[in-house]
C-alpha positions in Angstrom: 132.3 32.6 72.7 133.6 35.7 74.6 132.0 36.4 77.9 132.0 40.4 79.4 134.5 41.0 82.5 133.2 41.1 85.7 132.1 39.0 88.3 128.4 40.5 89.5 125.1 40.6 87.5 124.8 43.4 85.7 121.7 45.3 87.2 118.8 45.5 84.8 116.5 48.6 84.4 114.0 47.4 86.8 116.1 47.2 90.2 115.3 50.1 92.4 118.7 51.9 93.9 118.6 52.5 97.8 118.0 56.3 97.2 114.8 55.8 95.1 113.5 53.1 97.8 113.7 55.2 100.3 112.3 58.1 98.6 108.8 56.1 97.8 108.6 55.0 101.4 108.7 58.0 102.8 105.7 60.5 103.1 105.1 62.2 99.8 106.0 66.0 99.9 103.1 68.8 99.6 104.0 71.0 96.3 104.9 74.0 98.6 107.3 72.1 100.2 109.0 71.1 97.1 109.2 74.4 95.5 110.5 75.2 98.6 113.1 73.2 98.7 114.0 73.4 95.2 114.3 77.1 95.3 116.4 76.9 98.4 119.1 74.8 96.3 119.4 77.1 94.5 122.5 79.5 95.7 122.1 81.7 93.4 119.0 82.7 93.4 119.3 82.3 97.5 122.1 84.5 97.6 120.6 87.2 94.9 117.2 87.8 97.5 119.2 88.1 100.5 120.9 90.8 98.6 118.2 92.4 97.3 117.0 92.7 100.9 119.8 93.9 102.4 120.4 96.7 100.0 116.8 97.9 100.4 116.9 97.4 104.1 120.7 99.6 104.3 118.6 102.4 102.2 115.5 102.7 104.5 117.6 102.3 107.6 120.5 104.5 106.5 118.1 108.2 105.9 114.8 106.8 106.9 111.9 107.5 105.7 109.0 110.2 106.3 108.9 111.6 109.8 111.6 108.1 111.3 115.0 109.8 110.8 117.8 107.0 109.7 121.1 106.6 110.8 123.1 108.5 108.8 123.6 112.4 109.8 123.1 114.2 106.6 119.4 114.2 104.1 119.1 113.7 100.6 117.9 117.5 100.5 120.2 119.1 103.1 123.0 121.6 101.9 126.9 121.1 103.0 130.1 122.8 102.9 132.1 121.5 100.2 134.0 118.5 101.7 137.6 117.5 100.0 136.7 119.2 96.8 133.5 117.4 96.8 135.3 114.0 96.0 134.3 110.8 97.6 135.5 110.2 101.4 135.4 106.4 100.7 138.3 104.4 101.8 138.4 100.7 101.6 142.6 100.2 101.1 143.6 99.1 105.0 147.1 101.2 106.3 149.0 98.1 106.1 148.7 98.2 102.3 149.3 102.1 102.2 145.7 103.1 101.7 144.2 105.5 104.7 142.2 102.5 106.6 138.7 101.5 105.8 136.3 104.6 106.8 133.2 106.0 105.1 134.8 109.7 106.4 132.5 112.8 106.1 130.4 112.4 102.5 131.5 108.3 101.3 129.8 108.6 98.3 130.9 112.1 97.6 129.1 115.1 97.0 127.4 117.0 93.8 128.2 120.4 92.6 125.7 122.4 95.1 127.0 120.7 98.2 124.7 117.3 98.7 125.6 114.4 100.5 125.9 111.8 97.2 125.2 108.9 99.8 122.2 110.2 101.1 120.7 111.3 97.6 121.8 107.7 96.2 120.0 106.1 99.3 116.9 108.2 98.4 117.0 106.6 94.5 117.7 103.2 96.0 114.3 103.7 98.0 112.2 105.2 95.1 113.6 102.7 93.0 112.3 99.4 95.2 108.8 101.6 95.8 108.1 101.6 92.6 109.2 98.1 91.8 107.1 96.9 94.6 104.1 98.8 93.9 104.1 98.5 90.0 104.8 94.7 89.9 101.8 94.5 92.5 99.2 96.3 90.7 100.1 94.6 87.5 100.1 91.3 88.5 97.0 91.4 89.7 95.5 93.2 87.0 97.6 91.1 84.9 95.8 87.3 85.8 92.2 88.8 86.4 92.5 89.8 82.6 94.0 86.9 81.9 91.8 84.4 84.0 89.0 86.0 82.8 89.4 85.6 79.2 91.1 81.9 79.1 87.9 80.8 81.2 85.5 82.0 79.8 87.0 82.1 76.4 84.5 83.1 73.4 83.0 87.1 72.9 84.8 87.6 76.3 87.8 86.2 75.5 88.1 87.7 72.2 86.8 91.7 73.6 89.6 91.4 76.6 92.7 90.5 74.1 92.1 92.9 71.8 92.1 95.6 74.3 95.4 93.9 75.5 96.8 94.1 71.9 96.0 97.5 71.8 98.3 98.8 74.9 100.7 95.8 74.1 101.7 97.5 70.3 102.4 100.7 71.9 106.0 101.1 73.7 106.1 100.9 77.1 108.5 104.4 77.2 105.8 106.5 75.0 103.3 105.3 78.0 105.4 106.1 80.7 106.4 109.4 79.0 102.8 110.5 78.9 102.0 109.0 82.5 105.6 110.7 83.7 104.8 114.2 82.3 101.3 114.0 84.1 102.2 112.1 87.6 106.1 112.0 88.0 105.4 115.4 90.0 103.3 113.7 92.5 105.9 111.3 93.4 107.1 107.9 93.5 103.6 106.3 94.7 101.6 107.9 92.5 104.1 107.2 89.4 104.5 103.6 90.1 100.8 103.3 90.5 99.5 104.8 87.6 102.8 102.9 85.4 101.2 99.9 87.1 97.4 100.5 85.2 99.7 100.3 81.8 101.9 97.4 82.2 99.8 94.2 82.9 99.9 93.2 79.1 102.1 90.3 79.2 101.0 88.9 81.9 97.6 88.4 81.0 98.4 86.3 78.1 100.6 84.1 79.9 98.0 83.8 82.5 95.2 83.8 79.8 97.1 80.1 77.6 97.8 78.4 81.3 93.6 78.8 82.1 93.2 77.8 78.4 95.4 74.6 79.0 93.6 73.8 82.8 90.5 74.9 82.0 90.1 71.2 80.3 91.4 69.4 83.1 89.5 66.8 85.2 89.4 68.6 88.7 87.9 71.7 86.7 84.7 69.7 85.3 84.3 67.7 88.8 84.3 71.2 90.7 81.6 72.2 87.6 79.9 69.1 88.8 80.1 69.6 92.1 77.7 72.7 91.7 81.1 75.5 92.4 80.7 79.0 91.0 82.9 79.9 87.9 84.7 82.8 90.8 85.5 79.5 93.1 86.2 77.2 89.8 88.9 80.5 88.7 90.3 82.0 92.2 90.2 78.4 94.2 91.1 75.8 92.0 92.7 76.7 88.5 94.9 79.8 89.6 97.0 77.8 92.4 97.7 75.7 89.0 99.3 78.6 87.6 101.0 80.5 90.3 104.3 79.4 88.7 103.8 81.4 85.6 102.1 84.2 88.2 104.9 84.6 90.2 108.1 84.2 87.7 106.2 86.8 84.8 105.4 89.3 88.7 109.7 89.2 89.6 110.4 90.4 85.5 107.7 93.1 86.1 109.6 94.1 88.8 113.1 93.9 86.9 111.6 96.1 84.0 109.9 98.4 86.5 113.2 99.6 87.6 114.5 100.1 83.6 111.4 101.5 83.3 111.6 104.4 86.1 115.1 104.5 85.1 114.3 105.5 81.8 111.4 108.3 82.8 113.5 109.8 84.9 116.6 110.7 83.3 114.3 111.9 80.2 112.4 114.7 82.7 109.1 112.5 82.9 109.8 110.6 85.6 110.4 111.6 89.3 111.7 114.7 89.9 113.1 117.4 92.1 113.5 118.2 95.3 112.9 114.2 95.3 115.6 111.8 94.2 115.8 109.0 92.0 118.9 106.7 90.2 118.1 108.0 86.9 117.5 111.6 87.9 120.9 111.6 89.6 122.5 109.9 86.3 120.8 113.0 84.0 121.1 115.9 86.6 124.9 114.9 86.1 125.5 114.2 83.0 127.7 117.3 82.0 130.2 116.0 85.0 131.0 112.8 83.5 134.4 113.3 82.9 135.0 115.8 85.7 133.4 113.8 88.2 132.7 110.2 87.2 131.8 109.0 90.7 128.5 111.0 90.1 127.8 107.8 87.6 129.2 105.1 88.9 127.3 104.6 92.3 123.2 105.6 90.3 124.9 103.2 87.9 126.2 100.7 89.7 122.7 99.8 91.8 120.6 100.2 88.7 122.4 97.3 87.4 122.6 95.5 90.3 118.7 95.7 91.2 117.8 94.5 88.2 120.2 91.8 88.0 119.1 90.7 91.2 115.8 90.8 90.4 115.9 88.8 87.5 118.2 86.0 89.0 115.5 85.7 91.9 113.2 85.7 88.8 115.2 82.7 87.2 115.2 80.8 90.6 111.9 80.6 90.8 111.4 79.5 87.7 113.3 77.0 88.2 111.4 75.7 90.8 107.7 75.7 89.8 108.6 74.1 86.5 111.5 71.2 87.7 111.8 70.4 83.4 114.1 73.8 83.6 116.6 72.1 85.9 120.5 73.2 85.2 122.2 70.3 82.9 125.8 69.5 84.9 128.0 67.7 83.0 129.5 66.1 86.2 126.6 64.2 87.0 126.3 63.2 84.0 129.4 61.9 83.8 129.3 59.7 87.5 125.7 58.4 86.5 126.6 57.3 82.8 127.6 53.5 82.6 130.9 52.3 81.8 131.1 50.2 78.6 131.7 46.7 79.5 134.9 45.2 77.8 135.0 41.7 76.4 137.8 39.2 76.3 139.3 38.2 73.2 139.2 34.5 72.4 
């Protein structure tokens, strides 16, 4: 009979490695802390945040904002000389390697056709841009979940009145809505925009929100706080929404990521923010008969559209990672050290 190589036992299924002992003796983490933790393992998603607030921090510190004056020496609506033809003074090429040195010079990102600092105006979209992600992710995630917790709770007539209302803005495009709000508020600003897009783009989330409170709304803790005498505004605010922050907080960061589309959009069609004030999109469409005579006008609107919502989104992905621990990357490495070798036998 032919007996398997090796000289130890061959560990069965209930042995408990050293890692997993330890881990059960020691104190149990609190749920923040694991999110937490998870979310900071990510580098990605680490590395995308600090980003994002480093470019919107350069914007607001570079021109400033209202009456506190910035850094850099020309404004978004302040009229120059034409500097070297209006072409960008941006060198990054050191002289050892035959470029002019690394200097920002007189106007880095350029300048447009009347004489404008292109740094300062791209700064200004930069700022619009995170306003009115900030503000319309805000005021649609919150209308977004009291829609939602409303109707999943209460469920029945109320349930029933609340998503049909929500599948009446949710069948019309989001553009046609922002085209009428645009045409009516893009005038007043970037506030006023974002807060009025913000009424008309909580759709989604309230029927995320609204199947979560259907799901916890059966659960155990909900029927002891019921018997416990709590009101239905404790039973909704206190004890089934921290259940469903996860879905809360990843649907709020792709509000954000559209938001920015979204303005985008508005504003190089004429309906979103517009002039003397700056945006990305307005700079792309006040430009557009200079794309081939002066592509830079393209590429820097362009380039931190792109990278704002990119950002956005991989922050967005990040945290979902780490509310819901099921959407952990597979790594095939891992797999491959923690797989068991097949045991060889001796021929007889």
């Amino acid at each position: 009979m032919s007996t398997p190589i090796g000289s130890g036992p061959t560990p069965s299924s209930t042995e408990i490695s050293a890692d997993e002992l330890a881990a059960a003796s020691s104190v149990p983490e609190s749920q923040g802390r694991l999110i937490w933790r998870r979310f900071i393992g990510n580098k990605v998603a680490v590395a995308s945040i600090i980003i994002l607030l480093l470019i919107i921090l350069f914007s607001f510190s570079a021109i400033g904002i209202g009456p506190i004056s910035g850094w850099w020496k020309f404004g978004f609506k302040e009229l120059n000389p034409q500097v070297n033809g209006g072409d960008p003074t941006l060198s990054l090429v050191p002289q050892f390697l035959g470029g002019d040195g690394v200097s920002l010079g007189e106007h880095p990102f350029g300048q447009d056709r009347i004489g404008k600092d292109y740094f300062a105006m791209t700064m200004r979209g930069i700022q619009n841009s995170a306003l009115v992600m900030v503000v319309l992710g805000l005021i649609a995630t919150v209308l977004g979940v009291v829609v939602g917790a409303v109707a999943g709770y209460y469920r029945g007539m109320v349930d029933a009145v609340l998503m049909r209302i929500t599948d009446v803005f949710i069948v019309i495009p989001a553009l046609v809505i922002g085209s009428v709000v645009g045409q009516w508020f893009g005038s007043l600003g970037a506030p006023v925009l974002a807060i009025m897009l913000g009424f008309f783009s909580w759709m989604g989330i309230a029927r995320l929100v609204r199947g979560e409170f259907l799901s916890l709304r059966e659960r155990e803790f909900v029927e002891a706080a019921r018997v416990a005498g709590a009101s239905d505004a404790r039973i909704i605010f206190k004890h089934i929404l921290p259940n469903a922050m996860g879905v809360v907080i990843v649907s709020a960061t792709l509000i954000m990521a559209s938001a920015i589309l979204l303005e985008t959009a508005l504003s190089f069609l004429g309906y979103g923010i517009r002039s003397p004030d700056v945006s990305l999109g307005l700079l792309i469409s006040s430009n557009q008969s200079a794309f081939q005579t002066r592509p830079w006008l393209f590429w820097w609107p362009g380039a931190f559209i792109v990278s704002l919502a990119l950002l956005v989104n991989f922050v967005g992905d990040g945290l979902r990672d780490a509310f819901d621990p099921r959407h952990r990357r597979f790594k095939l490495s891992k797999m491959r050290e923690t797989r068991p070798e097949p045991e060889l036998e001796r021929e007889p």
